[in-house]
C-alpha positions in Angstrom: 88.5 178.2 -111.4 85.7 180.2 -110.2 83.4 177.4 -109.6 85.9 175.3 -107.8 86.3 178.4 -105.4 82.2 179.0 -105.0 82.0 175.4 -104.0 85.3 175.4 -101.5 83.5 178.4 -100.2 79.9 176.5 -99.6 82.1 174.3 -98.0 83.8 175.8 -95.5 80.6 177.6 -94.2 78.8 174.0 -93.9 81.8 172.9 -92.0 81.8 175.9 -89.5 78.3 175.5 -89.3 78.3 172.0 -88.3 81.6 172.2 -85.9 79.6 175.0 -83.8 76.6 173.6 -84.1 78.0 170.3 -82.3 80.2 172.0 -80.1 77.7 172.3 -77.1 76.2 168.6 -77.7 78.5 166.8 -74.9 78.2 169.4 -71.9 75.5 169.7 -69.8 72.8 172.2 -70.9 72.8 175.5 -69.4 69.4 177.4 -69.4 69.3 181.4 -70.8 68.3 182.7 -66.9 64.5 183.4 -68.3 62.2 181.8 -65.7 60.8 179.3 -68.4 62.9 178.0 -71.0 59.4 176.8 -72.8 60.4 173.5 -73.8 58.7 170.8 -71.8 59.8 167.3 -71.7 57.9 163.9 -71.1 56.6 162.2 -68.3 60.0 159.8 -69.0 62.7 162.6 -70.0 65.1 164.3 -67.7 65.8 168.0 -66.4 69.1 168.6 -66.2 70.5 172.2 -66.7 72.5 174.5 -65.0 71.0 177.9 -64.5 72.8 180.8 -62.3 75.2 178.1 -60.7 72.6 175.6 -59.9 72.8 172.6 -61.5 69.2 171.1 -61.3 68.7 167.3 -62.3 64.9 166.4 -62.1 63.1 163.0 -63.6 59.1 162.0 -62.8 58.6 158.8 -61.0 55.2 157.5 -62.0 55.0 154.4 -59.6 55.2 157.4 -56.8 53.6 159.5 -58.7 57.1 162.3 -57.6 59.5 164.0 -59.5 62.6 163.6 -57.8 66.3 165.3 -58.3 68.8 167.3 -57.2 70.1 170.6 -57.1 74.1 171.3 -56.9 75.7 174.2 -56.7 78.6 174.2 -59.8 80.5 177.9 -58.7 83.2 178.4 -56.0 80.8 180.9 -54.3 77.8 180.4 -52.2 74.7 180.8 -54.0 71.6 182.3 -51.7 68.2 181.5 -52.0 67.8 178.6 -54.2 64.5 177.4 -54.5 63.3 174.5 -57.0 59.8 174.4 -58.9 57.8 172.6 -61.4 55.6 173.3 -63.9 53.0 170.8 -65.1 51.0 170.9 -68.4 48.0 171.0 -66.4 48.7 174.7 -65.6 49.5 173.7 -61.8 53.0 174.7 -60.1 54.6 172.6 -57.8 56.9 174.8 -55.5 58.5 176.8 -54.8 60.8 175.1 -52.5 61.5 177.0 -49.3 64.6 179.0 -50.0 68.0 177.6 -49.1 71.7 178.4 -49.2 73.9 176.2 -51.3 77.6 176.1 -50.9 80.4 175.5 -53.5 80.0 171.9 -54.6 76.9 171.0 -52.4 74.0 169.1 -53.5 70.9 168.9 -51.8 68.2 166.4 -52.9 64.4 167.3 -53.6 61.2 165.6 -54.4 57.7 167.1 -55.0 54.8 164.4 -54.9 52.1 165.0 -57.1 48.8 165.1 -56.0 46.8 164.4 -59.7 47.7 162.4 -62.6 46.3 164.9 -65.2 49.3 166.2 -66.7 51.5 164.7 -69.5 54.1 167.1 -70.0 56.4 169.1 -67.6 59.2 171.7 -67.2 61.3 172.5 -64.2 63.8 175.1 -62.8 66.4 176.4 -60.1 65.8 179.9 -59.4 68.8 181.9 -57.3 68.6 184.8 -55.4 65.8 187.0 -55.0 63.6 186.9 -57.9 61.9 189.5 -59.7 58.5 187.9 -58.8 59.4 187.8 -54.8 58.7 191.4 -55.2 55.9 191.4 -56.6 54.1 188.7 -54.4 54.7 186.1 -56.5 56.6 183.9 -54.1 54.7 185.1 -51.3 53.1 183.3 -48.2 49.6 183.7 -49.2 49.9 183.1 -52.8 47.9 180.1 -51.8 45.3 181.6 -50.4 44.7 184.0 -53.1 45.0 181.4 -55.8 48.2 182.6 -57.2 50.4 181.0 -59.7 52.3 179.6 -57.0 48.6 177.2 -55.7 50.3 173.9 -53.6 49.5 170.7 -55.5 51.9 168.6 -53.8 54.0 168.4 -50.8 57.5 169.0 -50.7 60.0 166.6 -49.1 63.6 165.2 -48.7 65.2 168.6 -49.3 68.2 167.4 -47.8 70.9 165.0 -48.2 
């Protein structure tokens, strides 16, 4: 009788285990806030998470040499500041995106074309707000000029519908 409960035990814990393990595999993925969630995808996988409101859906077109998405705002209230930036395996940042207001339910489209092809791996995120790096000059205007983490290797376009 004891064994027969020992193994009903074992497997009730697997089955919790596997129904909350799965529970989050249908919905769209929803990053933990940290500026880098550290996973980087493929030159032919998608971004799309939600992070601070933001929904932010990014893939890499290689024929243009651009990764192209959008970012949509997923809360009933206005979300300030939303920016969008990449980051390439080479080390090089594309973006930030000039800051922008999103309301409830808007989408507005974005595209960063690459200027080198020496990168095979890539990350990407929605940032909201005023960031802890704004204040510290990370974001700055002459982040360029002083080689910062934020260097231009692209140019931004289409940032509206």
């Amino acid at each position: 009788m004891n064994n027969t409960h020992t193994i009903f035990s074992a497997f009730v814990v697997v089955a919790i285990t596997v129904l909350f393990g799965c529970t989050d595999m249908t919905e769209q993925r929803t990053d933990d806030g940290l500026e880098e969630s550290g996973a980087e995808l493929t030159l032919d996988e998608t971004y799309d998470k939600v992070r601070k409101g933001a929904r932010l859906i990014m893939n890499y077109d290689s024929q243009s040499n651009t990764f192209k998405g959008s970012v949509e705002n997923t809360t009933d209230e206005l979300l300030k500041q939303v920016r969008v930036e990449v980051h390439l395996s080479n080390g090089k940042e594309l973006g930030p995106t000039p800051a922008f207001d999103l309301k409830p339910g808007e989408k507005r489209d974005v595209a960063f074309v690459v200027t080198s092809k020496d990168f095979d791996r890539w990350t990407a995120h929605p940032e909201v707000g005023e960031s802890e790096h704004a204040e510290e000059g990370e974001h700055g205007e002459n982040d360029s000029e002083h080689g910062g983490e934020h260097d231009r290797e692209s140019e931004e376009k289409g940032e509206h519908d």
